[in-house]
One Martini backbone bead per residue (centre of mass of N, CA, C, O) as a GRO file, in nm:
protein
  455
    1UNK     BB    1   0.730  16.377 -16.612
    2UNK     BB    2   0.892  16.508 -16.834
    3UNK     BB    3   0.856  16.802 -16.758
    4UNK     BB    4   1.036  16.753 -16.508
    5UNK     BB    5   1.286  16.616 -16.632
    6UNK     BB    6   1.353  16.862 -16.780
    7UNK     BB    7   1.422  17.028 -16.533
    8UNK     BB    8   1.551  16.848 -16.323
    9UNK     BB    9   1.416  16.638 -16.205
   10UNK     BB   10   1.342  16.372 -15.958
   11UNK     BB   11   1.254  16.026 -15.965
   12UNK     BB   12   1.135  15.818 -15.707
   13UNK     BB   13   1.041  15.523 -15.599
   14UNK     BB   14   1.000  15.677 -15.289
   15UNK     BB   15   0.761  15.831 -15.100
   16UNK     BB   16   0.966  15.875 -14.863
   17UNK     BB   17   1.159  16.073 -15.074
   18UNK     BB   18   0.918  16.276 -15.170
   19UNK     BB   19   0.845  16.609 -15.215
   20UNK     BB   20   0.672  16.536 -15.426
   21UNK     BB   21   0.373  16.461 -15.497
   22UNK     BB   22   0.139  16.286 -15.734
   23UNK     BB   23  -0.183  16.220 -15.831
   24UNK     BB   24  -0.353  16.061 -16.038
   25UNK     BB   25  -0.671  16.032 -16.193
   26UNK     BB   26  -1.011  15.884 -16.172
   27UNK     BB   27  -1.378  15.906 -16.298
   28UNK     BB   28  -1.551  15.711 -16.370
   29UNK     BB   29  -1.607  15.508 -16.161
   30UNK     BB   30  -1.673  15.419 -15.810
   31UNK     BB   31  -1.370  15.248 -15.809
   32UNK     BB   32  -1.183  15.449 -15.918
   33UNK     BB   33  -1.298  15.721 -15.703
   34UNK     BB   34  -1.155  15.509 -15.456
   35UNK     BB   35  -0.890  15.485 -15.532
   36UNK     BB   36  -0.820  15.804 -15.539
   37UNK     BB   37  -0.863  15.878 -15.251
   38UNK     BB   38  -0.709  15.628 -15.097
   39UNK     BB   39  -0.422  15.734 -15.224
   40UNK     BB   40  -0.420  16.017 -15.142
   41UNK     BB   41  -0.442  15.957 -14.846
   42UNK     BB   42  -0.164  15.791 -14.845
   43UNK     BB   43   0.009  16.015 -14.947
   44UNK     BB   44  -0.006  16.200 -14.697
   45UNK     BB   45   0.155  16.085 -14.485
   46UNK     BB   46   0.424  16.161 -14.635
   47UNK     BB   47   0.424  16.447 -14.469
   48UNK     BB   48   0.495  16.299 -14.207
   49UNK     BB   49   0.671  16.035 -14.235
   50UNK     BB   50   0.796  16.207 -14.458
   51UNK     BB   51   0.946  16.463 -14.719
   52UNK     BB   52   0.681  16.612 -14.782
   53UNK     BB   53   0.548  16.887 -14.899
   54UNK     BB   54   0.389  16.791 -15.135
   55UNK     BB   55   0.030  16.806 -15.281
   56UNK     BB   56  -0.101  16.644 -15.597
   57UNK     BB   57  -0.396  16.662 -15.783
   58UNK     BB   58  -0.491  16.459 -16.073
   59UNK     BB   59  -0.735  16.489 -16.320
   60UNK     BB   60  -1.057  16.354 -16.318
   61UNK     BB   61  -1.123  16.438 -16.006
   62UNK     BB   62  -1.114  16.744 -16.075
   63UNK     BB   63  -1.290  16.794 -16.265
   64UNK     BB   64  -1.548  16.706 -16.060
   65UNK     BB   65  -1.385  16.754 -15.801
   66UNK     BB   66  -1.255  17.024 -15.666
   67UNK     BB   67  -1.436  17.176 -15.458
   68UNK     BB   68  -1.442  16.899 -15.261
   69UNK     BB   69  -1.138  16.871 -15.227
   70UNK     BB   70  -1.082  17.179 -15.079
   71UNK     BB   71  -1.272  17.113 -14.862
   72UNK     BB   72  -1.205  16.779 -14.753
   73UNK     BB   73  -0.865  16.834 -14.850
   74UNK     BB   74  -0.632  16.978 -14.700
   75UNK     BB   75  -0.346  16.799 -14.787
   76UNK     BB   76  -0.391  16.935 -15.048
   77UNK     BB   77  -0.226  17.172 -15.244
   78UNK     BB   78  -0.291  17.096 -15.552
   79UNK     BB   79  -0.445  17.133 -15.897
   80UNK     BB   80  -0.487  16.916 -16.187
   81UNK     BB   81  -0.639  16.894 -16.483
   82UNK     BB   82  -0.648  16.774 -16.781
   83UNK     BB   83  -0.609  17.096 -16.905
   84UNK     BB   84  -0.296  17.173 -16.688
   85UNK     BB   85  -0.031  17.019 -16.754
   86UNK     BB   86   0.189  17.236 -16.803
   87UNK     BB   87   0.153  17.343 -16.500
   88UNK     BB   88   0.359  17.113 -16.348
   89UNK     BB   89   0.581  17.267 -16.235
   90UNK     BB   90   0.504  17.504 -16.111
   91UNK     BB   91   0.330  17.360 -15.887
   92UNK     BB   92   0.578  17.134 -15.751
   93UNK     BB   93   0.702  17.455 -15.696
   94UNK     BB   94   0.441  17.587 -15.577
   95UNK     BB   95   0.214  17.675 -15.695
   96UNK     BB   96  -0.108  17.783 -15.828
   97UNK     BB   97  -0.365  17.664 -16.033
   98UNK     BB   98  -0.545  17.799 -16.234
   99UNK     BB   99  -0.808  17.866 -16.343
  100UNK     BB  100  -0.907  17.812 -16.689
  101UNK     BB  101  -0.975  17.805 -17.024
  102UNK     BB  102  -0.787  17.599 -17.128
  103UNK     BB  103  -0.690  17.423 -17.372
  104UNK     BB  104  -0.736  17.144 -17.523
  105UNK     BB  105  -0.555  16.900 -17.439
  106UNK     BB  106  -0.217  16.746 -17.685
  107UNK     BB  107   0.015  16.590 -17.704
  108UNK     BB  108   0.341  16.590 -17.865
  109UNK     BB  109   0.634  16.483 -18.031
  110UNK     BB  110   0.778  16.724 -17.837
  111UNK     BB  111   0.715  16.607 -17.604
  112UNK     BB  112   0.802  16.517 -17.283
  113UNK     BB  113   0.869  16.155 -17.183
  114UNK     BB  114   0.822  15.942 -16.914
  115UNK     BB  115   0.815  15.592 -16.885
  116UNK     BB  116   0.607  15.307 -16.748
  117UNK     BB  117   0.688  15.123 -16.908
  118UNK     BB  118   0.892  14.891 -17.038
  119UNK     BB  119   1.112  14.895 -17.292
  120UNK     BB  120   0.921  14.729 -17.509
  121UNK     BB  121   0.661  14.943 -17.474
  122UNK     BB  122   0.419  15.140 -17.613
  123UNK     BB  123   0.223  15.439 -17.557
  124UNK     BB  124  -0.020  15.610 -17.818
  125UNK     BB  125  -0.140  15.901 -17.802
  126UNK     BB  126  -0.439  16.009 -18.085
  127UNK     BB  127  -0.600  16.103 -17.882
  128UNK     BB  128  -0.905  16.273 -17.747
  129UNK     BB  129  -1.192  16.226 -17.624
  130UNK     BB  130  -1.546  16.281 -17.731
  131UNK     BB  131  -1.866  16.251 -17.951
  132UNK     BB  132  -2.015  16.030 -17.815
  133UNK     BB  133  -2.369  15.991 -17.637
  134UNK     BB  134  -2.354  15.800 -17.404
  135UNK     BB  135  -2.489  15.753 -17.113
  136UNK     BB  136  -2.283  15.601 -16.907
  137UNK     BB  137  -2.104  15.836 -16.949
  138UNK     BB  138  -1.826  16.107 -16.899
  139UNK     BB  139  -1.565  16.200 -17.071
  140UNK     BB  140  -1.658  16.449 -17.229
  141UNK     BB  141  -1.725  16.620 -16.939
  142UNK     BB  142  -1.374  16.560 -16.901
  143UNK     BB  143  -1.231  16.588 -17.250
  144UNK     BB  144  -1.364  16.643 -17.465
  145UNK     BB  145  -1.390  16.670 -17.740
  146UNK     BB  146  -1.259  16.562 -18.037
  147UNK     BB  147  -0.889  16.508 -18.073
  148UNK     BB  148  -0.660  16.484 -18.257
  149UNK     BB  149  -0.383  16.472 -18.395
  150UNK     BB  150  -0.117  16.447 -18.586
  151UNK     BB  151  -0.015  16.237 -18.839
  152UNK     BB  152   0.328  16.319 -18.818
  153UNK     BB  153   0.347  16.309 -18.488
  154UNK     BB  154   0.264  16.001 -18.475
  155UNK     BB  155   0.527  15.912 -18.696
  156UNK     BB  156   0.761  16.036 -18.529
  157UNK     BB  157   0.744  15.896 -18.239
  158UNK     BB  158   0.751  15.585 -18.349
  159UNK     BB  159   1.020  15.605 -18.494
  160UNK     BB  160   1.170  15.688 -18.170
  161UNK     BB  161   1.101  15.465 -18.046
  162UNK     BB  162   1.210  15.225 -18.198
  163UNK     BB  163   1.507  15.331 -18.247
  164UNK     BB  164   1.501  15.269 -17.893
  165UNK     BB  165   1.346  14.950 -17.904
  166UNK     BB  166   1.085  14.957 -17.958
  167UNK     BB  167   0.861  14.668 -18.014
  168UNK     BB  168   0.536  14.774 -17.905
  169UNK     BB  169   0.274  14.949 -18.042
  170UNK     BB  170   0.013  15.162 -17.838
  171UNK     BB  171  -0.280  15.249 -17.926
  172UNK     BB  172  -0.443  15.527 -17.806
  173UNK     BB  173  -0.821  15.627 -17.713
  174UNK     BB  174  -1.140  15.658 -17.723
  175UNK     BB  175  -1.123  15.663 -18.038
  176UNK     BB  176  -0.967  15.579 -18.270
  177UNK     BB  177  -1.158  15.526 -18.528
  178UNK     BB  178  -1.188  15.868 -18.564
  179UNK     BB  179  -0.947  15.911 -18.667
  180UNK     BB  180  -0.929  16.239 -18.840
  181UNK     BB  181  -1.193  16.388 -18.891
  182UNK     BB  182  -1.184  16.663 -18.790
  183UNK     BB  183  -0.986  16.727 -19.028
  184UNK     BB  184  -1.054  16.540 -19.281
  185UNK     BB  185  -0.943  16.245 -19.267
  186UNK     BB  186  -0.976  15.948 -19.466
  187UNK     BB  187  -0.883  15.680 -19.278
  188UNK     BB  188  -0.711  15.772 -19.048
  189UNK     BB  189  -0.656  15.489 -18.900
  190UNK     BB  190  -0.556  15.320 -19.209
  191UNK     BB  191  -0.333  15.512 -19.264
  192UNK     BB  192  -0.176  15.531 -18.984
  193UNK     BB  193  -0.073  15.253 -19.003
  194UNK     BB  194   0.024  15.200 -19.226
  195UNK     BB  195   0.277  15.442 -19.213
  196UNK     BB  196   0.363  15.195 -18.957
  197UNK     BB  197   0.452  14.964 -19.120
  198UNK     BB  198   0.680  15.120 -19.283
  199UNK     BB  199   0.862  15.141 -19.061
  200UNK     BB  200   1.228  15.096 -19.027
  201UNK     BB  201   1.373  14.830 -18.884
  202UNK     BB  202   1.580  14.571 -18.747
  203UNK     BB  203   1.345  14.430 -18.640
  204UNK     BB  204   1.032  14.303 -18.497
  205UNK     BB  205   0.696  14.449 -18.519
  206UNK     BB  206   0.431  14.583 -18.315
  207UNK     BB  207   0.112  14.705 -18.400
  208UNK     BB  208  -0.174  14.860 -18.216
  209UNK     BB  209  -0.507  14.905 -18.148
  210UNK     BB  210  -0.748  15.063 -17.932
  211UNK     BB  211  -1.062  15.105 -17.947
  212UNK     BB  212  -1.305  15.054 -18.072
  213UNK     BB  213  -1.593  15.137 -18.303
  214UNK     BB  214  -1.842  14.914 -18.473
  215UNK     BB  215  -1.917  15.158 -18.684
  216UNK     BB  216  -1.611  15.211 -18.778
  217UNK     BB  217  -1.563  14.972 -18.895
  218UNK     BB  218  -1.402  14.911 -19.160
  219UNK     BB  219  -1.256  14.785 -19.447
  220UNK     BB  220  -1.025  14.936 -19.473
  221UNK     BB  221  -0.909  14.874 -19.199
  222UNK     BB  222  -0.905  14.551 -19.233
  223UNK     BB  223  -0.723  14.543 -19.466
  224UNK     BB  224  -0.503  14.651 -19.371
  225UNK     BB  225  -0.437  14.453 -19.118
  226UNK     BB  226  -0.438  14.208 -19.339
  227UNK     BB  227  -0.173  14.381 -19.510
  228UNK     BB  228   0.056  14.357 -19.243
  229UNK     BB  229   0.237  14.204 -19.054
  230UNK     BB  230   0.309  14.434 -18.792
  231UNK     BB  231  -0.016  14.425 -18.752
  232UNK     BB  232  -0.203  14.326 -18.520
  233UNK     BB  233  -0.434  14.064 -18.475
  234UNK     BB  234  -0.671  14.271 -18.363
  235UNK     BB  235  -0.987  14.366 -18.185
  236UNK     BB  236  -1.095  14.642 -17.950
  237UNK     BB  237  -1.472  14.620 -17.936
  238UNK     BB  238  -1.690  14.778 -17.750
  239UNK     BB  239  -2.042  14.683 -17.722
  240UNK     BB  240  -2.200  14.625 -17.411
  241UNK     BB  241  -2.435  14.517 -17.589
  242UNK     BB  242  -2.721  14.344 -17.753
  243UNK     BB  243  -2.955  14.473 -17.685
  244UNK     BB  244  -3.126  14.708 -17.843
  245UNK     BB  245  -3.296  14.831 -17.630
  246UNK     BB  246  -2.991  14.903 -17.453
  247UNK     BB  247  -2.857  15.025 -17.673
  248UNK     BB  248  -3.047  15.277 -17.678
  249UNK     BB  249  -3.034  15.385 -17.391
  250UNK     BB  250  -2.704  15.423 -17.444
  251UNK     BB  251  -2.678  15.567 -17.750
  252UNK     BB  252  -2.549  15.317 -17.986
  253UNK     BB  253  -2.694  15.132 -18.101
  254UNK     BB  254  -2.777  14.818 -18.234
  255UNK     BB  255  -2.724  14.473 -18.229
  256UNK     BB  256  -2.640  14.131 -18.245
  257UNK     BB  257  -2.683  14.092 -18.532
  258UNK     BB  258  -2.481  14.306 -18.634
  259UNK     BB  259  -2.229  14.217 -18.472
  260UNK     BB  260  -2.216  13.928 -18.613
  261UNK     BB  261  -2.184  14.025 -18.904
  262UNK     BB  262  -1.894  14.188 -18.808
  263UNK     BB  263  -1.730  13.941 -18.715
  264UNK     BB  264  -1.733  13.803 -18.998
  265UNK     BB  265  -1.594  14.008 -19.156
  266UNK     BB  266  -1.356  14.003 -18.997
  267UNK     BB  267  -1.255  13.701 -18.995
  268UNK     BB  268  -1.243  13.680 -19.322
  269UNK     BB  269  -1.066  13.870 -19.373
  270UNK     BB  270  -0.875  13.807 -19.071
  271UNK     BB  271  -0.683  13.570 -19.012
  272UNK     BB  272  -0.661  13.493 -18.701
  273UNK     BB  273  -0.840  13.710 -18.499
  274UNK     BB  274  -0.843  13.902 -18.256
  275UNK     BB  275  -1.150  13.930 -18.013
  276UNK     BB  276  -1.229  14.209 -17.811
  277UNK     BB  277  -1.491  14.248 -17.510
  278UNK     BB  278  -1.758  14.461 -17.374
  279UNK     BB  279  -1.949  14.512 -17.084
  280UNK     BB  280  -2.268  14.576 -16.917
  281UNK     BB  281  -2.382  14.534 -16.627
  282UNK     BB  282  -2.675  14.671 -16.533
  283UNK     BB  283  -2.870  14.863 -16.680
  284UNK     BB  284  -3.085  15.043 -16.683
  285UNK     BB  285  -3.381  14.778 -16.726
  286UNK     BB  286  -3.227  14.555 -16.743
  287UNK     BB  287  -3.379  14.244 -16.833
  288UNK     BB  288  -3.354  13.938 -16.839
  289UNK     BB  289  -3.407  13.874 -17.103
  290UNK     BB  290  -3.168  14.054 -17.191
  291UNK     BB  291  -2.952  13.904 -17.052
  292UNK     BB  292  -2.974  13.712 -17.192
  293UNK     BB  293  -2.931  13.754 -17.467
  294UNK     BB  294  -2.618  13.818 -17.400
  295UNK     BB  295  -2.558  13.538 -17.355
  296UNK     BB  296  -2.635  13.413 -17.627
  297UNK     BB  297  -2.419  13.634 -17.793
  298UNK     BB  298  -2.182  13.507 -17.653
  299UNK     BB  299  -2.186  13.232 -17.751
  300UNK     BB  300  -2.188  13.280 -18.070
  301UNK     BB  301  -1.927  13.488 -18.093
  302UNK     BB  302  -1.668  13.409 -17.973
  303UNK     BB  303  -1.462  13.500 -17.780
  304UNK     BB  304  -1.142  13.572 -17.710
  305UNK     BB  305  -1.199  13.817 -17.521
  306UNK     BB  306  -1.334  13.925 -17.209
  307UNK     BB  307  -1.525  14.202 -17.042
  308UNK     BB  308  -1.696  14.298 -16.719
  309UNK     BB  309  -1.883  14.575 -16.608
  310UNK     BB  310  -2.023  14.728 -16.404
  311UNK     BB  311  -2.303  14.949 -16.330
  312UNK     BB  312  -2.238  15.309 -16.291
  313UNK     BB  313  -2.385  15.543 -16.076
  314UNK     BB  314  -2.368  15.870 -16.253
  315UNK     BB  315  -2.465  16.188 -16.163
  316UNK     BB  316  -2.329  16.293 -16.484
  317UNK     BB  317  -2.495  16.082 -16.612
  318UNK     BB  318  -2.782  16.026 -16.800
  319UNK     BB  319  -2.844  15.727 -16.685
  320UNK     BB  320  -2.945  15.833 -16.411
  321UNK     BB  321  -3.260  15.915 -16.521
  322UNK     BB  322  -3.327  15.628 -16.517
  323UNK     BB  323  -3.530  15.348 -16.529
  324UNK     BB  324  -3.461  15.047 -16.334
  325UNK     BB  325  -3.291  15.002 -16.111
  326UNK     BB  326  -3.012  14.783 -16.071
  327UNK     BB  327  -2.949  14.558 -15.781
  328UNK     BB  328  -2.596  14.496 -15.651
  329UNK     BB  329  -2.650  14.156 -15.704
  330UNK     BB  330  -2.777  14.100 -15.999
  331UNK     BB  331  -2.517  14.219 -16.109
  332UNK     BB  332  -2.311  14.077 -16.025
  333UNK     BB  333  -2.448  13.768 -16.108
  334UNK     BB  334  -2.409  13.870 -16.414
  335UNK     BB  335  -2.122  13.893 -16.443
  336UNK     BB  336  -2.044  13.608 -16.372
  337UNK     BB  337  -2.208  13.464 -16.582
  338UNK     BB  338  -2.051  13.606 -16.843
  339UNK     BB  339  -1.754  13.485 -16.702
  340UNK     BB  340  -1.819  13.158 -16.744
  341UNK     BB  341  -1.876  13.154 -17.015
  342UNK     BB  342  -1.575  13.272 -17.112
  343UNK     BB  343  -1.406  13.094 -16.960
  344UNK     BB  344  -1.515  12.817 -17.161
  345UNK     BB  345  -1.390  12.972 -17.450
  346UNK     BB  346  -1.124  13.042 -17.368
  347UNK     BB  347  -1.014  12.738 -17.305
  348UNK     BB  348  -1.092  12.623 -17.590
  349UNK     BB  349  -0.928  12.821 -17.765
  350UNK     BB  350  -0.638  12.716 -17.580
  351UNK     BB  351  -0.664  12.411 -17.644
  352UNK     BB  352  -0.613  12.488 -17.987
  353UNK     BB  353  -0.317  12.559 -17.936
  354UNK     BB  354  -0.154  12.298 -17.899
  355UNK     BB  355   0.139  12.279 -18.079
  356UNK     BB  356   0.217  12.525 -18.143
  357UNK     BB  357   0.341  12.806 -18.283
  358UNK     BB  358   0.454  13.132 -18.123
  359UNK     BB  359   0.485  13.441 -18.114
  360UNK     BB  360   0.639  13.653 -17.904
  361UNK     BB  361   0.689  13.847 -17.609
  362UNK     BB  362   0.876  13.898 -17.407
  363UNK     BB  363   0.920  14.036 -17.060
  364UNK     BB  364   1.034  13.790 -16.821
  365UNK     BB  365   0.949  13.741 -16.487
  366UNK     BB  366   0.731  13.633 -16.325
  367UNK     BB  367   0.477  13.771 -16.133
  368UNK     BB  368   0.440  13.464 -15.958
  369UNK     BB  369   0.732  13.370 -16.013
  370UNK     BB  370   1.091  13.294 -16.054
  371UNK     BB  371   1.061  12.997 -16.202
  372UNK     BB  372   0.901  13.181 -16.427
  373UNK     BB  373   0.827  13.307 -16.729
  374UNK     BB  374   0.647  13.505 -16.953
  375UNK     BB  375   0.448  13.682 -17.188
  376UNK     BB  376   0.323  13.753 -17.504
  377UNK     BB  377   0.098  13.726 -17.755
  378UNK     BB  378  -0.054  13.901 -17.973
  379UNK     BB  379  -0.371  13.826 -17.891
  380UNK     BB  380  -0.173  13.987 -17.617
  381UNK     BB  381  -0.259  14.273 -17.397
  382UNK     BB  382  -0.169  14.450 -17.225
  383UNK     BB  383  -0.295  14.405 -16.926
  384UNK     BB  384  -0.540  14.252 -16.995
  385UNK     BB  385  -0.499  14.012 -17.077
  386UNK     BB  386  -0.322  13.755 -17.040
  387UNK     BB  387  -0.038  13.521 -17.039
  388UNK     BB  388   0.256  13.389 -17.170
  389UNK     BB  389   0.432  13.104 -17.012
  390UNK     BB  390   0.764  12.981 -16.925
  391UNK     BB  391   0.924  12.640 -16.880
  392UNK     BB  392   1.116  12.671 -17.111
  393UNK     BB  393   1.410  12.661 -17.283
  394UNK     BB  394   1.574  12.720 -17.613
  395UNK     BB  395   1.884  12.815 -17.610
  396UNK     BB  396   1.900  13.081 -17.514
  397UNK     BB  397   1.792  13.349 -17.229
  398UNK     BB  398   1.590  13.509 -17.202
  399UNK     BB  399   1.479  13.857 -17.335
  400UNK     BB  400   1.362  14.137 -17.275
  401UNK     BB  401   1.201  14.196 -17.602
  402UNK     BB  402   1.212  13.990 -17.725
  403UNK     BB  403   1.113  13.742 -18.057
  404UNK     BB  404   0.946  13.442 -17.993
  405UNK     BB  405   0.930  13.087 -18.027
  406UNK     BB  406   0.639  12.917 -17.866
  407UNK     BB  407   0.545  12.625 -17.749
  408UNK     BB  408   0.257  12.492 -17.682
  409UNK     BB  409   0.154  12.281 -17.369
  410UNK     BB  410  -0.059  12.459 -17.229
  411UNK     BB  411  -0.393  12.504 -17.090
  412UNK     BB  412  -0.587  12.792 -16.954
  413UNK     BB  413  -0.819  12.998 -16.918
  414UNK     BB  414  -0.614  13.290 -16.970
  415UNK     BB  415  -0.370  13.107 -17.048
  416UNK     BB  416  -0.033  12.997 -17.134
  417UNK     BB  417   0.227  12.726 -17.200
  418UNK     BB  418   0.561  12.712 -17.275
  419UNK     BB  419   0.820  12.663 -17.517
  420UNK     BB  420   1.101  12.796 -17.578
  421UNK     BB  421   1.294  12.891 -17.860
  422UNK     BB  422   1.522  12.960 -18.075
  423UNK     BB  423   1.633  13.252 -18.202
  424UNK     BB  424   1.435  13.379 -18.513
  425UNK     BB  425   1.370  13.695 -18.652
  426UNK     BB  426   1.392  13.669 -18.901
  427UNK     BB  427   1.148  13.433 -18.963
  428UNK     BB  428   0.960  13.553 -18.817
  429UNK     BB  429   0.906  13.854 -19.014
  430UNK     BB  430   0.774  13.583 -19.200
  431UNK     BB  431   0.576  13.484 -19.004
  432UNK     BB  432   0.275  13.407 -18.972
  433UNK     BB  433   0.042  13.414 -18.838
  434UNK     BB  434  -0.170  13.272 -18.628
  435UNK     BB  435  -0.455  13.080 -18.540
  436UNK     BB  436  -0.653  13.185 -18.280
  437UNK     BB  437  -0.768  12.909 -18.254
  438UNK     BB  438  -0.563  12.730 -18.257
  439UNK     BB  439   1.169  15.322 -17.230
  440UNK     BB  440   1.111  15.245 -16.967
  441UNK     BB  441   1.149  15.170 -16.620
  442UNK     BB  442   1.035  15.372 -16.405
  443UNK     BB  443   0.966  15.595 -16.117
  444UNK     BB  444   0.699  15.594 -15.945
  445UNK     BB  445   0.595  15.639 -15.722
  446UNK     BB  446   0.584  16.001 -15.680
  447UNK     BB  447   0.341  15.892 -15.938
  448UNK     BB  448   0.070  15.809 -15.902
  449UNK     BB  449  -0.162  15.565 -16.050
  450UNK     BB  450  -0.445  15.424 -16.069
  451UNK     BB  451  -0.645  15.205 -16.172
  452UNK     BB  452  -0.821  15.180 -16.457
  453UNK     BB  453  -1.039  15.153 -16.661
  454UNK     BB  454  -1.229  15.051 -16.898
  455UNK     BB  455  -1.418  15.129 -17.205
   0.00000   0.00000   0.00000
């Protein structure tokens, strides 16, 4: 979007009004996959219904399927794969992007870029690929290998970003904490936090890192962000399973013993942190007893957050060779099971925050009702985890981007209620977290991007 808007072209809201059509597409998982082909044929229609001369489809179903694409998707006119960005104006105005050897794509902080998210958050992505042998995965065989960016690119961005009045910003990668390795850089992503902790602000910001893998998580990077205000303490830390057994199969390795240890690790260090994590329901061979292993995990390890995701029979991921797949309502029925026991974790931990004072994020109306606004507490990542409501606020009248505090007064499954307080962000910003215990927004639909899977 942004090499386009550079170019001169104009973003619409409506896709019934756009030349040109492009979707980006997923191809992680099967739902992913049936979501990019269903968008691809819906925006297809405004070929004939609206002005739309062209549909372009881009990412990783390209990747995977360029051929079934040309051959079964007549209506698509160009192709661009995840490292043929660049082409992207070329394809627009009429091109055919060439396939070609092309080096792995990484862009840098002088691409231009124009922002999806609204004005207050932006996320920053500070690698690419991934080098870890998942069997479950796909990634790598269509991201390619891990390439870090440079360290002062992406603090040349975050800096302009803050500028712009960008209030919090989120690191992604497929694997942020290998951040340097490439390149021989040590402790590459607890330097490059300190570094984005010191960049001089008017306001308080929040600076998030996601997608952690748990044998990088380092003492060096948890002690960083116990040590810097602005770093929200927070760690997503996609665990996949605790039984050893599925662990080896995943080829991921450790067990629940011993994340159970890092997690002690983990709140010594920084109290008051929010730990969240992800699993995989019905991994071929995963048999009762495995799947009890995981419950009796979860239960003890008391995650703040917590997603699980159904196991995809992916064709060209190596587990697809696995002997034992597990049949899909037995997948359904352990993922709701481990999705009780969270959610019974969740609200306990909710109703522990009660009474408390806590800053949050504005973000604005909710989205449920124009009754309520909204906001997130730092505990709390976009887009994923719960959102905390304001039914009530003292002093001005809320302004989406503020960082205020608010008395939490009502706890949900995986939501909080609560009054906004007058704003004090001079205060805010010497003010510790509390114990987790107790850009703007562009026009998008002729851009569409399916909802992505998380890793």
């Amino acid at each position: 979007m942004g090499q386009l808007a550079a170019r001169g072209h104009e973003l619409t809201p409506h896709a019934a009004d756009a030349d040109v059509l492009v979707v980006n597409t997923c191809s992680f998982i099967d739902p992913a996959k049936e979501e990019s082909i269903n968008t691809i044929l819906e925006m297809a229609q405004y070929k004939t219904l609206g002005r739309a001369k062209r549909l372009v489809v881009a990412g990783c179903l390209v990747e995977r399927y360029r051929g079934d694409i040309r051959k079964d998707m007549p209506e698509v006119d160009a192709l661009i794969g995840t490292n043929e960005i660049d082409k992207i104006v070329a394809v627009c105005e009429g091109a055919e992007a060439e396939v070609s050897a092309a080096e792995p794509y990484l862009y840098h902080d002088l691409t231009p870029r124009v922002f999806a998210t609204p004005r207050h958050f932006a996320y920053i992505k500070i690698a690419e690929g991934c080098n870890h042998p998942c069997t479950f995965c796909v990634i790598p065989q269509y991201r390619g290998k891990f390439r870090s960016r440079r360290f002062e690119s992406v603090v040349a961005e975050a800096t302009r970003l803050f500028g712009q009045g960008v209030r919090e910003i989120n690191l992604i990668g497929q694997d942020t904490t290998y951040y340097g390795e490439d390149f021989g850089l040590k402790d590459g992503l607890a330097n490059l936090l300190a570094r984005l902790a010191q960049i001089e602000t008017p306001q308080m910001k929040w600076v998030r890192f996601l997608y952690a893998y748990p044998n990088r998580v380092t003492q060096k990077l948890l002690d960083t962000i116990a040590e810097h205000a602005s770093l929200v303490k927070y760690i997503d830390m996609p665990l996949q399973h605790a039984s050893a057994s599925v662990l080896k199969r995943m080829k991921r390795g450790a067990n629940g013993d011993i994340f159970l240890k890092l997690l002690e690790r983990i709140r010594k260090t920084i109290p008051g942190v929010t730990i969240r994590t992800s699993f995989i329901a019905g991994f071929p061979g995963e048999t009762r007893q495995e799947f009890e292993e995981l419950c009796d995990f979860v239960k003890a390890a008391q995650f703040d957050r917590m997603g699980v995701f159904s196991y995809s029979d992916e064709d060209t991921s190596r587990s697809f060779a696995l002997d034992g797949k597990v049949d899909g309502r037995t997948i359904h029925n352990r993922k709701r099971t481990l999705m009780a026991i969270q959610r019974k974790i969740s609200k306990a931990r909710n109703r522990q925050l009660i009474g408390l004072e806590i800053p949050i994020l504005v973000e604005g109306i909710s989205e449920e009702t124009d009754l309520l606004w909204q906001g997130r507490m730092p505990s709390q990542a976009p887009e994923i985890d719960g959102v905390t409501l304001i039914n009530d606020f003292e002093g001005d009248e809320p302004r989406p981007g503020q960082i205020r505090t608010l008395r939490i007064t009502e706890a949900l499954d995986y939501d909080v209620i609560g009054t906004l307080l007058p704003s004090n962000e001079t205060e805010l910003a010497r003010a510790p977290m509390p114990p987790a215990s107790l850009i703007h927004i562009q026009p998008m639909a002729s851009f569409v991007q399916p909802e992505m899977p998380l890793r």
